[in-house]
C-alpha atoms as a printed R data frame, in Angstrom:
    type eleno elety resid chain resno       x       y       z
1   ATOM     1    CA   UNK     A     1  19.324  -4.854  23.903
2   ATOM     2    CA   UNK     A     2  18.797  -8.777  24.709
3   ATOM     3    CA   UNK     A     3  21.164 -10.959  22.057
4   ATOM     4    CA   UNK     A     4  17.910 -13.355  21.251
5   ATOM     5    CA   UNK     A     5  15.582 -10.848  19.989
6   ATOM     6    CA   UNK     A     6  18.563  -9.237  18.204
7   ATOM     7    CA   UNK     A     7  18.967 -12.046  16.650
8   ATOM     8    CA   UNK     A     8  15.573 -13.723  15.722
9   ATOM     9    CA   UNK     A     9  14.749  -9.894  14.354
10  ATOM    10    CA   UNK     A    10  17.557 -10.643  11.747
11  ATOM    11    CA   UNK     A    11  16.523 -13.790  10.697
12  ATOM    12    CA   UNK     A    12  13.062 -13.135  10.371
13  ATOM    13    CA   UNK     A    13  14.010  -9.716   8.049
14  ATOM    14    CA   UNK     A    14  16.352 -12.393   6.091
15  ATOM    15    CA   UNK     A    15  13.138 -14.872   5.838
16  ATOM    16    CA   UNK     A    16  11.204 -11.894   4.136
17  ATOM    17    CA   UNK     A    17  13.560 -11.071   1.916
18  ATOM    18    CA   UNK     A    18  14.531 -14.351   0.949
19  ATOM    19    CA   UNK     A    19  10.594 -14.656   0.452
20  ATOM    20    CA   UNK     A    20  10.462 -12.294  -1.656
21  ATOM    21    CA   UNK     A    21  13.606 -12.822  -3.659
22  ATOM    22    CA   UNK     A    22  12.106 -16.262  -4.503
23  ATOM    23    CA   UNK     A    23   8.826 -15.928  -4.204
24  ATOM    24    CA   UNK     A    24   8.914 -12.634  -6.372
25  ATOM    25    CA   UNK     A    25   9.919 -14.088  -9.667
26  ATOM    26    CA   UNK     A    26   7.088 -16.414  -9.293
27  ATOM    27    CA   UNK     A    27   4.438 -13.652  -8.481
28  ATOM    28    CA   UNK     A    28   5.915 -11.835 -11.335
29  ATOM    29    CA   UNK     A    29   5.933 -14.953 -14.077
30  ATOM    30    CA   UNK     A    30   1.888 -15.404 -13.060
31  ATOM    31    CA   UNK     A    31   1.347 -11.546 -13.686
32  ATOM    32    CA   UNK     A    32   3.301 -12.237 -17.237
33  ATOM    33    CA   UNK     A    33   0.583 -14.240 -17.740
34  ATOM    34    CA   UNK     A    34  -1.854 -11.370 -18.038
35  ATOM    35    CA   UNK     A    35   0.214  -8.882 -19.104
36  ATOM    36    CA   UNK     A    36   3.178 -10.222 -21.314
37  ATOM    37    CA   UNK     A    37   2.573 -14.174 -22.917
38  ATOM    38    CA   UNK     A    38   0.727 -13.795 -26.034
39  ATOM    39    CA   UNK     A    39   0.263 -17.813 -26.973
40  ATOM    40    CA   UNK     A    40  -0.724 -20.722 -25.219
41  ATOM    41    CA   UNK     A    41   3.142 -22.098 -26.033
42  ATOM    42    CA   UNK     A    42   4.526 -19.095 -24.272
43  ATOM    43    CA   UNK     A    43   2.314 -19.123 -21.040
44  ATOM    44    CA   UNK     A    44   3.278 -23.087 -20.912
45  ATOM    45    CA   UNK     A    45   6.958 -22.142 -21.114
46  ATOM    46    CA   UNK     A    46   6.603 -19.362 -18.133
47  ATOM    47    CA   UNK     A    47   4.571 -21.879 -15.916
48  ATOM    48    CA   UNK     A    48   6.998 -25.136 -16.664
49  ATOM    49    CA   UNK     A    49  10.112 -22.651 -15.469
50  ATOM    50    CA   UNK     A    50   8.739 -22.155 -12.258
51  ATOM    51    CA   UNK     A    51   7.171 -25.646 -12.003
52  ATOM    52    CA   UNK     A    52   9.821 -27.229 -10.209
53  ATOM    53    CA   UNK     A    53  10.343 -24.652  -7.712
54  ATOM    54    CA   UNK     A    54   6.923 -22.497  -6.876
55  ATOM    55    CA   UNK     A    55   5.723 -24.706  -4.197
56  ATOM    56    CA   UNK     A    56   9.034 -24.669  -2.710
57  ATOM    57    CA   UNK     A    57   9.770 -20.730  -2.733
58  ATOM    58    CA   UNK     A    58   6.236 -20.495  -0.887
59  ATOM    59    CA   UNK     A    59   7.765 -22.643   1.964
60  ATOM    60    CA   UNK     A    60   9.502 -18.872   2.900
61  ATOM    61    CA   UNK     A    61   6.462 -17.392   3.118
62  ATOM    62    CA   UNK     A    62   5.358 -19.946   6.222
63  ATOM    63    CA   UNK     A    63   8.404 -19.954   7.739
64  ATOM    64    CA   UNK     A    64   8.685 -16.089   8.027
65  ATOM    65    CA   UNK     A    65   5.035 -16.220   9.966
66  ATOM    66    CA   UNK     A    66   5.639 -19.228  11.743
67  ATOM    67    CA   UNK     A    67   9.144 -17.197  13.543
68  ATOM    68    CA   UNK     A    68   7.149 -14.424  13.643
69  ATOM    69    CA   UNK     A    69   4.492 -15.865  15.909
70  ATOM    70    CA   UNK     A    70   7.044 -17.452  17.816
71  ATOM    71    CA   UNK     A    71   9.517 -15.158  18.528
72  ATOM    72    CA   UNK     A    72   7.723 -12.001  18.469
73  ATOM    73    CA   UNK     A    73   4.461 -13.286  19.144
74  ATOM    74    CA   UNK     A    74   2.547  -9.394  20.264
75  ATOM    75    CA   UNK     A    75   4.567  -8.246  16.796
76  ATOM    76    CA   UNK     A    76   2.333 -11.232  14.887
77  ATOM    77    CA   UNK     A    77  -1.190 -10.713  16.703
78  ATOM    78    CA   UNK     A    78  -1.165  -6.322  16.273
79  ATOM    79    CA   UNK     A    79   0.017  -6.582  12.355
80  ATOM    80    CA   UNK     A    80  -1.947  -9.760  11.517
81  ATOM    81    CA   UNK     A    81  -5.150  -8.339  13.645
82  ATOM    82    CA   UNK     A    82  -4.823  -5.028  11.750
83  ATOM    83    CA   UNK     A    83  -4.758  -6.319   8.929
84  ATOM    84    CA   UNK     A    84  -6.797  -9.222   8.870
85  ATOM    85    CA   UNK     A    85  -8.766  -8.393   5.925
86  ATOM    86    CA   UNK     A    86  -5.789  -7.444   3.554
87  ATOM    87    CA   UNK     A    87  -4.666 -10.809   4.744
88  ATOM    88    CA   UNK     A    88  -8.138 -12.459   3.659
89  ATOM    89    CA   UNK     A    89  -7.295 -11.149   0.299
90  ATOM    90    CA   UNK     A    90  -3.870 -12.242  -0.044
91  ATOM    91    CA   UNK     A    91  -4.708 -16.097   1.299
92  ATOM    92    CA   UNK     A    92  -7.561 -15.945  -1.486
93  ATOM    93    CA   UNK     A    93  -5.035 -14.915  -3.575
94  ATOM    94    CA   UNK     A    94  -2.418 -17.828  -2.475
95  ATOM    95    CA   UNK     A    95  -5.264 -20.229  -3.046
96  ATOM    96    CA   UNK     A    96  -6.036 -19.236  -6.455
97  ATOM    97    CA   UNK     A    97  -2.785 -19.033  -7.874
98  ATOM    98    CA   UNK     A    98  -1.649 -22.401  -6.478
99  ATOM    99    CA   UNK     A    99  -5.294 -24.160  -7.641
100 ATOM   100    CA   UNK     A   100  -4.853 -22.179 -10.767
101 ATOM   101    CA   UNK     A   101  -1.024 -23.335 -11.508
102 ATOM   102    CA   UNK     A   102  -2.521 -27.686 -10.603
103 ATOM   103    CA   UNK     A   103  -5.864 -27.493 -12.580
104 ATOM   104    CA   UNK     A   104  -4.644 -25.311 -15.428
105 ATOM   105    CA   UNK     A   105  -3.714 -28.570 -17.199
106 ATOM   106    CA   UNK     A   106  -6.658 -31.128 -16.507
107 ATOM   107    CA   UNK     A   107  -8.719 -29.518 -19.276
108 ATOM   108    CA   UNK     A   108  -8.807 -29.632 -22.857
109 ATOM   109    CA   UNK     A   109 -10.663 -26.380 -23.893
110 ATOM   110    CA   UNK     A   110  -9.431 -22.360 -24.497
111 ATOM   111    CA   UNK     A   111 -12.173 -21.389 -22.111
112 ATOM   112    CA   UNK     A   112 -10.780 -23.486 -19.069
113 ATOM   113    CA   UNK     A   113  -7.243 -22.640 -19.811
114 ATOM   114    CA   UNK     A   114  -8.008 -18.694 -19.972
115 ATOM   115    CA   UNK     A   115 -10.146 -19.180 -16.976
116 ATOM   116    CA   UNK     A   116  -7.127 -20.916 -14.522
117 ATOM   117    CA   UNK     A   117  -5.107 -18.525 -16.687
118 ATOM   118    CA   UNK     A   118  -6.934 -15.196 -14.825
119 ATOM   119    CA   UNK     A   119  -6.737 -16.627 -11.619
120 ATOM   120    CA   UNK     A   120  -3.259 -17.126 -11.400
121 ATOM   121    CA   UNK     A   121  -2.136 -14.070 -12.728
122 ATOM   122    CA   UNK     A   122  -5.169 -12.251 -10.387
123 ATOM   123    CA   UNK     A   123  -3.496 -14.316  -7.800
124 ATOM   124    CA   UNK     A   124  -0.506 -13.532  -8.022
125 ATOM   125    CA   UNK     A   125  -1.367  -9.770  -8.370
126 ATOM   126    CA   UNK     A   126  -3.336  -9.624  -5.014
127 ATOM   127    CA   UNK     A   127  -1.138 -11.641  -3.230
128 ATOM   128    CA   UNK     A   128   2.526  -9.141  -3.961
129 ATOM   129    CA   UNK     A   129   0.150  -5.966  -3.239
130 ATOM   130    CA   UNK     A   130  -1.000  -7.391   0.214
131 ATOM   131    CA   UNK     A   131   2.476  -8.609   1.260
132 ATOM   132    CA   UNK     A   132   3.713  -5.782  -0.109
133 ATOM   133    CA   UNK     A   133   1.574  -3.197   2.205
134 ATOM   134    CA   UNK     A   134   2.030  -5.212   5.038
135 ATOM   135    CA   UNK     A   135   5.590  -5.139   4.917
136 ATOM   136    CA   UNK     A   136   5.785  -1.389   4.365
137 ATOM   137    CA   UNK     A   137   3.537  -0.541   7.212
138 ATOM   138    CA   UNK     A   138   5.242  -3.245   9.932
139 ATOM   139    CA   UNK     A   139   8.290  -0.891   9.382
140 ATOM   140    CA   UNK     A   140   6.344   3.108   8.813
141 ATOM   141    CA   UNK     A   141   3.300   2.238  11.544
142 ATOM   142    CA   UNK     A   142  -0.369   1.304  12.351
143 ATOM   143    CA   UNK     A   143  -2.666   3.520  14.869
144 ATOM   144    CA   UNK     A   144  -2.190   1.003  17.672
145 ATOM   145    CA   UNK     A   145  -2.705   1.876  21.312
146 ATOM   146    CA   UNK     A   146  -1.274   1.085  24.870
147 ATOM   147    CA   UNK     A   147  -2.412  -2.882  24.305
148 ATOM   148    CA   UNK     A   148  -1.498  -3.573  20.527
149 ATOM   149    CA   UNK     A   149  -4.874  -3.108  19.533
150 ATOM   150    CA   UNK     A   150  -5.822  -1.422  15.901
151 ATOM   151    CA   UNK     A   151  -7.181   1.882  16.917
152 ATOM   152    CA   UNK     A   152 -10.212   2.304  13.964
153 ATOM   153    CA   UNK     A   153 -12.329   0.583  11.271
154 ATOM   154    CA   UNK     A   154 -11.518  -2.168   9.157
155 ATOM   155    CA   UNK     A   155  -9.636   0.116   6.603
156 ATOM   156    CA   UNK     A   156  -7.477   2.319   8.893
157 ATOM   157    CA   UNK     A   157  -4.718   0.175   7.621
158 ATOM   158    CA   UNK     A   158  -4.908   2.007   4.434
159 ATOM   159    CA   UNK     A   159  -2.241   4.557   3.933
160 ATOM   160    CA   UNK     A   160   0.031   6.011   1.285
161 ATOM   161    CA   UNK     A   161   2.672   3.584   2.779
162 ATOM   162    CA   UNK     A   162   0.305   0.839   2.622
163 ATOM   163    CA   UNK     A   163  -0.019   1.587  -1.391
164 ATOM   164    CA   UNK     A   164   4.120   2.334  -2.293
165 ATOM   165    CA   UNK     A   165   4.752  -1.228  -0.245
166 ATOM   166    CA   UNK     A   166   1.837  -2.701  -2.595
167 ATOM   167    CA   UNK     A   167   2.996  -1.085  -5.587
168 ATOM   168    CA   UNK     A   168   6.652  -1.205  -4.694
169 ATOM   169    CA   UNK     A   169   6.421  -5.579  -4.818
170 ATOM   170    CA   UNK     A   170   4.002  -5.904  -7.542
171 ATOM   171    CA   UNK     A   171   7.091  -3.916  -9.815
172 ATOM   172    CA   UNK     A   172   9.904  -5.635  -8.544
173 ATOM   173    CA   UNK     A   173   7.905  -8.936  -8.922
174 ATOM   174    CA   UNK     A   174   7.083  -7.950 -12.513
175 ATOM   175    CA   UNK     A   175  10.829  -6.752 -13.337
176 ATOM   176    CA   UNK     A   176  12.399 -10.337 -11.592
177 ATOM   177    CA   UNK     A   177  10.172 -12.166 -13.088
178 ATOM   178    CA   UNK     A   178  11.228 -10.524 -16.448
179 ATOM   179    CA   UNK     A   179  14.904 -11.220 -15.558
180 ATOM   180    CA   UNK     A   180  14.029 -15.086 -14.401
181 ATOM   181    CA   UNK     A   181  12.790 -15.785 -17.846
182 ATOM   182    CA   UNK     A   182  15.282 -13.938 -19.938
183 ATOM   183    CA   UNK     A   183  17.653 -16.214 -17.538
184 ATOM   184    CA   UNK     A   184  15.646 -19.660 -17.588
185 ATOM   185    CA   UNK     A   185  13.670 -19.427 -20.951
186 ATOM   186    CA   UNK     A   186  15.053 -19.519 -24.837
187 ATOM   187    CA   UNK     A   187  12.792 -18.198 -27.995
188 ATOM   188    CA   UNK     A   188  10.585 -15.513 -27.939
189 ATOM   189    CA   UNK     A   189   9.797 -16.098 -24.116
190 ATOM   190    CA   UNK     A   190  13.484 -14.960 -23.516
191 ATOM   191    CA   UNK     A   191  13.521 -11.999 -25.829
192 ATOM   192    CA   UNK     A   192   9.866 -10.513 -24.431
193 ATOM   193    CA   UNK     A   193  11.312 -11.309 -20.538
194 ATOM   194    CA   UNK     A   194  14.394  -8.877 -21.982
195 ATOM   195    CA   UNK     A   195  12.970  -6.426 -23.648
196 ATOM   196    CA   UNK     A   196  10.461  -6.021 -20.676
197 ATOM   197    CA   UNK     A   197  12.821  -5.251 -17.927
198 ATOM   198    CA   UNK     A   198  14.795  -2.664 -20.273
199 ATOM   199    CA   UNK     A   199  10.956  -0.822 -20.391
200 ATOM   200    CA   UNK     A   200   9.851  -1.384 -16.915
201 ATOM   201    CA   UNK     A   201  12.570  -1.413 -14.802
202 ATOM   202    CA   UNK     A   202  13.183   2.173 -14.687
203 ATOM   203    CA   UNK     A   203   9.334   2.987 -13.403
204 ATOM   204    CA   UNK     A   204   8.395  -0.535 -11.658
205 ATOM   205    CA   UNK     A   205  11.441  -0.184  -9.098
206 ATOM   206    CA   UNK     A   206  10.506   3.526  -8.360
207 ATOM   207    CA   UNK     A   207   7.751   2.289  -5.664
208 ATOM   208    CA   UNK     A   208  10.262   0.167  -3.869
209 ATOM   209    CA   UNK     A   209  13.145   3.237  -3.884
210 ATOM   210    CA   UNK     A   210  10.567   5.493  -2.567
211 ATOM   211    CA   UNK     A   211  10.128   3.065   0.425
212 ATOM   212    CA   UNK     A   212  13.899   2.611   0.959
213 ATOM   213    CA   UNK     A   213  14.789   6.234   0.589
214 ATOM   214    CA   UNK     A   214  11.538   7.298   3.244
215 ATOM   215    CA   UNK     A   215  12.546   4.956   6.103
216 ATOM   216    CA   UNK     A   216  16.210   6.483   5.330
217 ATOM   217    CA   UNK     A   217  14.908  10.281   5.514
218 ATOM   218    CA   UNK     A   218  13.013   9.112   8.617
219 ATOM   219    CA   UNK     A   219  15.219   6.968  10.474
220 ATOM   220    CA   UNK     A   220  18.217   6.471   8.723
221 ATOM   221    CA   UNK     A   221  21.690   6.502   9.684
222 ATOM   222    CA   UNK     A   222  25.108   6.765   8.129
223 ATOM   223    CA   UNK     A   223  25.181   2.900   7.533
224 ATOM   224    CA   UNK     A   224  21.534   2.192   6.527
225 ATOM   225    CA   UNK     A   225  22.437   5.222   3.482
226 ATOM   226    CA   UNK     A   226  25.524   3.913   2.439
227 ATOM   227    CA   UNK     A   227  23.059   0.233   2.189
228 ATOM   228    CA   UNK     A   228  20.559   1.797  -0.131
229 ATOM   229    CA   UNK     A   229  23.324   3.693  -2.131
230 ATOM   230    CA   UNK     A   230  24.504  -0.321  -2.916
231 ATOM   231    CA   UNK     A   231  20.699  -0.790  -3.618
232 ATOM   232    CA   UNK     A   232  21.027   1.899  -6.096
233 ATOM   233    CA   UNK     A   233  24.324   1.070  -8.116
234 ATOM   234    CA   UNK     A   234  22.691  -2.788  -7.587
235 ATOM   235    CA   UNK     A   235  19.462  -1.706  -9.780
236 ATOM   236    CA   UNK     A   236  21.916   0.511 -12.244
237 ATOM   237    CA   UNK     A   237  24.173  -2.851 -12.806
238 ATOM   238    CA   UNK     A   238  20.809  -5.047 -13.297
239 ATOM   239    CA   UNK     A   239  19.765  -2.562 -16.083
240 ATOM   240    CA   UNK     A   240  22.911  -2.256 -17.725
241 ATOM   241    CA   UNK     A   241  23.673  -6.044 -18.153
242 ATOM   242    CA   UNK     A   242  20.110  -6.354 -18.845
243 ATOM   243    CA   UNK     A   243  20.562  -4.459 -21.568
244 ATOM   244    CA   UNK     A   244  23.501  -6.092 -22.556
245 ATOM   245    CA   UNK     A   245  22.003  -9.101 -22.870
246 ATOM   246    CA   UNK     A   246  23.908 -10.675 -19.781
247 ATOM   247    CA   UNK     A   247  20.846 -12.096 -17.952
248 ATOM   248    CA   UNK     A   248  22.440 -13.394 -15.127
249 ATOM   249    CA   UNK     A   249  24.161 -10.524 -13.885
250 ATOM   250    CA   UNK     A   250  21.023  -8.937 -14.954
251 ATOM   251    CA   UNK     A   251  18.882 -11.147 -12.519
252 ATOM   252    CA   UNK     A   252  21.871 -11.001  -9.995
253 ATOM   253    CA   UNK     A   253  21.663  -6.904 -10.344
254 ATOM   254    CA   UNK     A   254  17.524  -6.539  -9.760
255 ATOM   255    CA   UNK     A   255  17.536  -9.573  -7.191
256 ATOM   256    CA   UNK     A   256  20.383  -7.434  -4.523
257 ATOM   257    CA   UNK     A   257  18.939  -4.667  -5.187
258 ATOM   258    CA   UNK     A   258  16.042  -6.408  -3.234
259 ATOM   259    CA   UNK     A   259  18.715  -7.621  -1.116
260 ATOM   260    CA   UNK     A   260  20.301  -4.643  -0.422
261 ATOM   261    CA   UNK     A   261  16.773  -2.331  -0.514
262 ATOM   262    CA   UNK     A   262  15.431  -4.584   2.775
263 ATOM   263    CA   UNK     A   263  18.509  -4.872   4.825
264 ATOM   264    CA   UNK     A   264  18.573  -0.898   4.506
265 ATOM   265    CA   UNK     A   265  15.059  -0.819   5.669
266 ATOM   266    CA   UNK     A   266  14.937  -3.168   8.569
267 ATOM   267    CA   UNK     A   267  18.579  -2.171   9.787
268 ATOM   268    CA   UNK     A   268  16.769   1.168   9.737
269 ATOM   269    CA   UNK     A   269  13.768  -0.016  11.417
270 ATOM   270    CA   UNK     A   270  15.839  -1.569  14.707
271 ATOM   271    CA   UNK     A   271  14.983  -1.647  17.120
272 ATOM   272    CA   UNK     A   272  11.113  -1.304  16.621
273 ATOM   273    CA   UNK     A   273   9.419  -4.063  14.801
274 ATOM   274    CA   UNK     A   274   5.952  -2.009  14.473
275 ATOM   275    CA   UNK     A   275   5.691   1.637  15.416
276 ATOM   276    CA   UNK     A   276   2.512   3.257  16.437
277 ATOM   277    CA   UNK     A   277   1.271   6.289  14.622
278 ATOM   278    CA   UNK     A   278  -0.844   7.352  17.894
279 ATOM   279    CA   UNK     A   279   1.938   7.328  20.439
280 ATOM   280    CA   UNK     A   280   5.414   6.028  19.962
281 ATOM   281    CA   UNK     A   281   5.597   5.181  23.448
282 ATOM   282    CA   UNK     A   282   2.895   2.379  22.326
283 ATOM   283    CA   UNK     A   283   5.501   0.929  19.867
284 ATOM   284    CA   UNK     A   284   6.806  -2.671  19.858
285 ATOM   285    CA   UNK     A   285  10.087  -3.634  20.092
286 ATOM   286    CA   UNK     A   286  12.761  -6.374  20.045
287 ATOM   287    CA   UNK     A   287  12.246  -6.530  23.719
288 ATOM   288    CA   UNK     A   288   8.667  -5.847  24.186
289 ATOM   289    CA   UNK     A   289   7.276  -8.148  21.818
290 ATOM   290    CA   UNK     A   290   9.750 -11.389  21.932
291 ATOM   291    CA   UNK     A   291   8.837 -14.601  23.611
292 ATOM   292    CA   UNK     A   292  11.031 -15.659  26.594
293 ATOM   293    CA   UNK     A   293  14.460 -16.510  26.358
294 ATOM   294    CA   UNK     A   294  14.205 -20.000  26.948
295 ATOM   295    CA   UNK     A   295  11.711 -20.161  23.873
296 ATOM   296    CA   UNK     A   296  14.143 -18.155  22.088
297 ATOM   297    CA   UNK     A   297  16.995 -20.578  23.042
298 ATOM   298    CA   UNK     A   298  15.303 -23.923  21.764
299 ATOM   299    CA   UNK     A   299  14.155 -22.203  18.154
300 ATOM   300    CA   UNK     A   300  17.581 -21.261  17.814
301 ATOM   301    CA   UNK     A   301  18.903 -24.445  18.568
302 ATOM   302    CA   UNK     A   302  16.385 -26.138  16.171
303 ATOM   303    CA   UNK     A   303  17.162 -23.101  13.044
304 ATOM   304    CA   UNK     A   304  20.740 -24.359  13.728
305 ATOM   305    CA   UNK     A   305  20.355 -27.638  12.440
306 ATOM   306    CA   UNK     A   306  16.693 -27.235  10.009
307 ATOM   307    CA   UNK     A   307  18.133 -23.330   8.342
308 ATOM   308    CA   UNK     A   308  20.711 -25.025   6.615
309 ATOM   309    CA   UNK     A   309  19.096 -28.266   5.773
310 ATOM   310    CA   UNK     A   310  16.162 -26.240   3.667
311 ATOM   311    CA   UNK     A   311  18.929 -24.006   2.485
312 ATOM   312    CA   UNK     A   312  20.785 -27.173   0.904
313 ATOM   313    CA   UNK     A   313  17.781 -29.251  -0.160
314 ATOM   314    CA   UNK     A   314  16.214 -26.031  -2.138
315 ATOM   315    CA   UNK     A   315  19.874 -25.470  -3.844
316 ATOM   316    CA   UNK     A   316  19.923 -28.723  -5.156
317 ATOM   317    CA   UNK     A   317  16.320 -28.294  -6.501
318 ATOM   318    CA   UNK     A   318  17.570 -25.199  -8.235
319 ATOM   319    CA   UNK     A   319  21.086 -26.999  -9.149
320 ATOM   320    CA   UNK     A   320  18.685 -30.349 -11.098
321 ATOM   321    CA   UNK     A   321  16.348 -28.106 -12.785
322 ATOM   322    CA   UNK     A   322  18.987 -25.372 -13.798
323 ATOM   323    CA   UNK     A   323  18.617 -25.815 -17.540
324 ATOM   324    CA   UNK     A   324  16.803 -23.767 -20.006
325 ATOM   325    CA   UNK     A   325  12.938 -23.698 -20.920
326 ATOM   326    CA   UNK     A   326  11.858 -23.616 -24.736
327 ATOM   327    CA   UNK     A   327   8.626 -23.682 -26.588
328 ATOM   328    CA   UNK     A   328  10.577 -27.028 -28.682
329 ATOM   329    CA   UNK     A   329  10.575 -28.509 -25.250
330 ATOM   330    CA   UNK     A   330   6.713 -28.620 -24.872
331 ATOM   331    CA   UNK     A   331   5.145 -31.110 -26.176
332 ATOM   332    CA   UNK     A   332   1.372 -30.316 -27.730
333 ATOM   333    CA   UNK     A   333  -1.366 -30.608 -25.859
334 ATOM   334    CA   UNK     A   334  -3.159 -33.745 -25.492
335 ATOM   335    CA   UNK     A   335  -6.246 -35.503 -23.755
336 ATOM   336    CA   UNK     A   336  -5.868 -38.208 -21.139
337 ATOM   337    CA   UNK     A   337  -7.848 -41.214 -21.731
338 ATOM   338    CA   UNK     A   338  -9.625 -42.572 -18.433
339 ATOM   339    CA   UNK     A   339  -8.234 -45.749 -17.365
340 ATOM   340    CA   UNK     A   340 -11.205 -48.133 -17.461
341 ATOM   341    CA   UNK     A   341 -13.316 -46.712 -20.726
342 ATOM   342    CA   UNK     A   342 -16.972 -45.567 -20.223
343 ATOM   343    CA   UNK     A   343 -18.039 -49.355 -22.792
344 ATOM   344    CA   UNK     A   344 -16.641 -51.369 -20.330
345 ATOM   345    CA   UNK     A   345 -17.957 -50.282 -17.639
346 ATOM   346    CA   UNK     A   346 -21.572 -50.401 -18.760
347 ATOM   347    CA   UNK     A   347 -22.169 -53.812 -19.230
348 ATOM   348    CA   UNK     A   348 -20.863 -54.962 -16.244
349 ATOM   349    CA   UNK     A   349 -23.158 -52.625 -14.453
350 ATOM   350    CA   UNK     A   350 -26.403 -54.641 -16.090
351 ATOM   351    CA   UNK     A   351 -24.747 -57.691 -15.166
352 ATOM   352    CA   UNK     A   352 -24.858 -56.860 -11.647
């Protein structure tokens, strides 16, 4: 096996994960929205503790593509061609939770707020199912033949698998998110985040232990089991300091559990980066699907320097806006006067 495409394999699994470690709380805080926050205060609260760093977290999302496509560029056109109109979705998705989280604030009335309110939770919803079943079926398979192509209609993407990886990051989303606000919140937003994970966790991380523990009955080995049995006791640890009331070992706990969960899948997965379900001789591989090694050599050198450059810039974020969130913290809602007032403007319009 060719070091390179050993190599670039591992980061990209470590860009998903990381993309989902940070990108899952803030799925999960715009489901809250819908399913948990019961007052304006308390949806203000969830939305100003991800404020500083949702845009941000989102970067992982584009990066992960972006080194797909360019290190494993047949890997990028068969699972992004199969599923192009999952992927639809989840950019609609995207859109409307980031246009939702901007605008939510520019109006004045219940209706508007509710309205941006439903779109980012929607969003958010759409967008961890999609990822979700992509993932999943990148590492259980899509009917592809001899050239990469999707073998079927527009829905023969749609699987069982497809629906545990949906299902399996909309519930760790929802249970993260829980744990980021019991972590970054105080008041009532920190006791419902709580008391949410100690009712959820046990049946919204089933989805995503199904997934681990299939590719492990599959195509497991001795190392990728003893992996998921961390995932496990991981999970077990987040519960019990959840309950507790330690949230930061709590969030720790659910967050490597994630951690631990993918590395036991993809590890698992290796050397094939998307299996076919007609043929496995069709499959694509580390080797069959990688650019050339020279392209390979200059995006390493690049990651080398730009990797830990984001990784340091993103800490700090974290580091300035590490303190607490409380409904005494926001201040009421108010409406912006325009800048030059409607009065003024009017007579100097019949002057002209």
């Amino acid at each position: 096996m060719e070091f390179l495409p050993s190599v670039w394999f591992i980061i990209i699994a470590v860009l998903w994960t990381g993309y989902l470690f940070l990108e899952g709380f803030d799925l999960g805080v715009g489901m809250h929205l819908l399913f948990s926050a019961r007052t304006e205060t308390q949806r203000r609260v969830m939305l100003n503790a991800i404020g500083p760093v949702w845009d941000g977290n989102e970067v992982w999302l584009i990066t992960a593509v972006g080194a797909m496509f360019a290190a494993f560029p047949f890997w990028y056109a068969s699972l992004f061609s199969a599923l192009y109109l999952p992927m639809i979705f989840v950019l609609f998705g995207l859109i409307f939770r980031a246009v939702g989280i901007e605008f939510r604030g520019k109006g004045k009335s219940a209706r508007w707020t509710r309205g941006w309110d439903i779109a980012i939770g929607l969003g958010s919803l759409v967008s961890a199912f999609g990822v979700g079943a992509a993932l999943a079926l990148t590492t259980t398979g899509l009917p592809l033949n001899a050239n990469g192509d999707r073998v079927g209609g527009a829905f023969a993407w749609f699987n069982g698998y497809a629906v545990i990886g949906g299902l399996a990051v909309v519930g760790f989303s929802l249970v993260h998110a829980a744990a980021f606000l019991a972590l970054k919140t105080d008041g009532d937003v920190r006791d419902a985040g709580r008391a949410f994970a100690r009712r959820a966790a046990p049946i919204a991380l089933v989805p995503l232990l199904v997934w681990i523990l299939a590719l492990q009955v599959e195509k497991g080995t001795g190392v990728t089991w003893i992996i998921a049995a961390v995932a496990v006791a991981a999970a077990v640890v987040g519960m019990l300091a959840n309950a507790h009331r330690r949230e930061g070992w709590a969030f720790v706990g659910f967050g490597a559990f994630l951690a631990a969960g993918m590395a036991s899948i993809f590890v698992a997965s290796f050397p094939v980066v998307l299996p076919s379900t007609i043929n496995h001789a069709f499959d694509l591989t580390v080797a069959n699907a990688s650019s050339s090694a020279y392209t390979l050599g200059v995006m390493s050198v690049v990651a080398c320097f730009g990797i830990p450059l984001v990784l340091a810039y993103q800490g700090w974020t974290y580091w300035v806006f590490r303190k607490r969130v409380s409904g005494d913290l926001i201040p009421a809602a108010h409406a912006v006067e325009p800048a030059v007032r409607q009065q003024a403007v009017q007579p100097a319009l019949r002057q002209q």
